[in-house]
C-alpha angles and dihedrals in degrees: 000000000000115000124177105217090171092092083067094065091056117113096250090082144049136221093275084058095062091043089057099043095052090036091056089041094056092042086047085045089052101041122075093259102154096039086063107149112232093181082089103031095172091043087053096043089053095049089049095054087048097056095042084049093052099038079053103238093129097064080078084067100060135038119257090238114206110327088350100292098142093052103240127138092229148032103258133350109299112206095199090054087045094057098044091058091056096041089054094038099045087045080064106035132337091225085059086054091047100051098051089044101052085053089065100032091051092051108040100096093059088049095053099037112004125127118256089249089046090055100045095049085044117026095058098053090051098048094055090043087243085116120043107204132190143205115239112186111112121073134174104290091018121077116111102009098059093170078082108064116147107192117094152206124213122196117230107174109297094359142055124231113228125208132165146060133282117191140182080036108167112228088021118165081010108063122105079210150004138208102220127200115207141159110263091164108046085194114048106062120221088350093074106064128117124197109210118171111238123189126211113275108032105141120258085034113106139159105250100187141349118234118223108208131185087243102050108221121130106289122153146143121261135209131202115199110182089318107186123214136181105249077237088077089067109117107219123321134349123273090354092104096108081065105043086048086053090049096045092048090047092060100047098029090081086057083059092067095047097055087046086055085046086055091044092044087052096051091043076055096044091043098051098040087052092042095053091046107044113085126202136162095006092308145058132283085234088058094064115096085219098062084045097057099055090043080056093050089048096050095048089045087049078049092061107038088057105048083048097046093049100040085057090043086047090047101065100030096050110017093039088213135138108287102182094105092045096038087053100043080045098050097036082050109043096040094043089040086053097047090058091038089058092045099051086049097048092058085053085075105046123194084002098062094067094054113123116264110000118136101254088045085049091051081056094056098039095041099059095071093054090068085062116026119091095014122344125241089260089049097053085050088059086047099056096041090051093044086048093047089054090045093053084050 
C-alpha cells in the first residue's frame, strides 16, 4: 500500500528521527493491528500498552531521568519523536494511537512537575506499559472552559479531602493512575487548581459511568466521595494546577495534529489503491480527471498538515521557543484537514465506504474526536488570535 517517506528528509529531523519513524513502520506492519478484539476494550487496550511497553515505544513518552532510572529513551520529552509514533500509530489503527498517547498525556503532569519520589514510583512503570495512566481534567459543566472546574479538595490535617465528578476521562475505569485536576481555592478561578495523582482503588474513587464512543476506546465518568488522600500526593505546587494541565496540553496537543496526519495518509492509501483497481465505464476510477484532481487537493491538504505539525514539533524541540500559536494552527489544520480528507476518499467507495468496519468507514469514526479533544477547532482559533494580538502589541 502506497506510503509517502519524502516528508523524512525535510529539515525539521535528524537522522534518529528517521530511524524511529522506519523502525515503528516495520514493528505496526508486523503486529495484528488491524485483527484487534473489541468484545474486551479494556483487555485490548491493556495488551496493547504491554506490547508498546515491551517493544520499547513508550520510553518516547517519558524522560530518561539520571542514568535511566525513569525508564525513558531521552532526556526530556522530544516533540518531533512524539509526533512520528502517532503518525505512524494512528496510519495503522487509532487504538494503537490512543494507547501510546494516553501514556504520555496521563503522565505528563508528574513529568513536568512531579516530586522525585512521585517519578521514580510512576514514570518507570509507565514507561515499560506495566502501569496504564490517564488525564482527569473535564467534568460535566467543565470542558473547555477549565477555569470552571467544580470538583474540590479540602484540606484535614496532613490530607485533602476530594469531592466531585470528572467525565469524557480517557483510560477510565481502566487506568493504574490518574493526574487529577481539582479546585483547592473556591474563590480565585483558574488560579485556584491543584493537580494531586491518584491511583485506582483509593477508597471514595469509583467509576461512575462508562462512556460508549463511535470510535471504542476507555472512556468513563468518575466520582470522588470523600475520597481521602495523603497532601504527598500534591503535583507540584498548590493551586498552580491551571498551569501544570496548559503545559501538559502544550506539549501533547501537537501529537494531536500528527494522529490526525496518520488517519489522513491512510485514506490518501485506501483511496488510491481503490481508485486503480475499480473499474467503471471501460476504465478505471483513477482515469477520471475528476478522481485526479481530489487526489490533488488531498495530497496538497496531507502537504500542509504536516509542514504546520512538525514546525510546531521543531519549534519547541530546536528553537526552544513558545509554541502555543504553531501547535494550535498545527492541531485546528491537520484534524479539520483529516476529517474532509477522509470524507472526499470515502466517497470515493460508494456504497462501499459506509460498510461496517472497513478501514475507511473506521477513519470516519476515529477521526471525528480529534476535532474536540484537547481543545476544540473553535478553541485553537481563540488561541492564535490571542497569541497574534499579543504579538501586534
Amino acid at each position: 500500500m502506497y506510503h509517502d517517506t519524502s516528508w523524512l528528509d525535510w529539515p525539521f529531523f535528524d537522522d534518529a528521527h528517521r530511524r524511529l519513524a522506519r523502525d515503528l513502520d516495520v514493528w505496526c506492519s508486523q503486529a495484528d493491528l488491524e485483527g484487534m478484539d473489541f468484545s474486551d476494550l479494556n483487555a485490548t487496550c491493556r495488551k496493547l500498552v504491554g506490547e508498546l511497553g515491551e517493544a520499547g515505544w513508550l520510553g518516547y513518552c517519558v524522560p530518561a531521568g539520571e542514568q535511566g532510572v525513569l525508564g525513558g529513551k531521552l532526556p526530556d520529552i522530544d516533540s518531533r519523536s512524539l509526533c512520528i509514533l502517532r503518525e505512524t500509530l494512528g496510519r495503522y489503527h487509532a487504538l494503537a494511537d490512543f494507547s501510546f498517547a494516553m501514556q504520555g498525556l496521563g503522565s505528563g503532569a508528574l513529568t513536568l512537575a512531579g516530586t522525585d519520589a512521585q517519578k521514580r514510583q510512576y514514570l518507570p512503570p509507565t514507561a515499560s506499559g506495566k502501569a496504564i495512566a490517564a488525564f482527569a481534567l473535564s467534568e460535566p459543566e467543565a470542558g473547555s472552559d477549565v477555569a470552571a472546574l467544580s470538583c474540590a479538595a479540602v484540606r484535614d490535617g496532613d490530607d485533602y479531602i476530594l469531592n466531585g465528578r470528572k467525565t469524557w476521562i480517557s483510560n477510565g475505569g481502566l487506568a493504574d493512575y490518574y493526574c487529577v485536576f481539582v479546585r483547592t481555592d473556591p474563590e480565585a478561578g483558574s488560579r485556584g487548581i491543584s493537580a494531586f495523582v491518584i491511583e485506582a482503588g483509593t477508597p471514595g474513587f469509583d467509576i461512575e459511568e462508562t462512556l460508549d464512543v463511535m470510535s471504542p476506546h476507555p472512556l468513563a465518568t468518575l466520582r470522588f466521595s470523600d475520597c481521602r488522600i495523603p497532601a504527598s500526593q500534591m503535583i507540584g505546587e498548590l493551586n498552580q494546577g491551571f498551569k501544570l494541565a496548559m503545559r501538559t496540553l502544550d506539549i501533547f496537543r501537537c501529537s494531536v495534529a500528527a494522529a490526525a496526519l496518520g488517519f489522513a495518509r491512510r485514506a490518501l492509501a485506501e483511496g488510491l489503491a481503490h481508485a486503480r483497481e475499480r473499474k467503471m465505464f471501460g476504465q478505471t476510477l483513477a482515469d477520471f480527471q475528476l478522481t485526479q484532481a481530489a487526489f490533488g487537493d488531498i495530497a496538497t491538504e496531507i502537504d500542509q498538515s504536516a509542514l504546520l505539525t512538525y514546525r510546531a514539533a521543531w519549534t519547541r524541540d530546536v528553537l526552544r521557543k513558545p509554541s502555543t500559536a504553531p501547535t494550535a494552527m498545527a492541531k485546528m489544520a491537520s484534524t479539520e484537514s483529516a476529517q474532509w480528507v477522509i470524507d472526499r476518499v470515502l466517497q470515493m467507495f460508494g456504497g462501499q465506504g459506509v460498510r461496517s468496519n472497513t478501514p475507511v468507514e473506521r477513519l470516519y469514526r476515529d477521526i471525528r474526536a480529534l476535532r474536540i479533544y484537547e481543545g476544540a477547532t473553535e478553541v485553537q482559533k481563540l488561541i492564535i488570535a490571542r497569541e497574534v494580538l499579543k504579538a501586534a502589541g
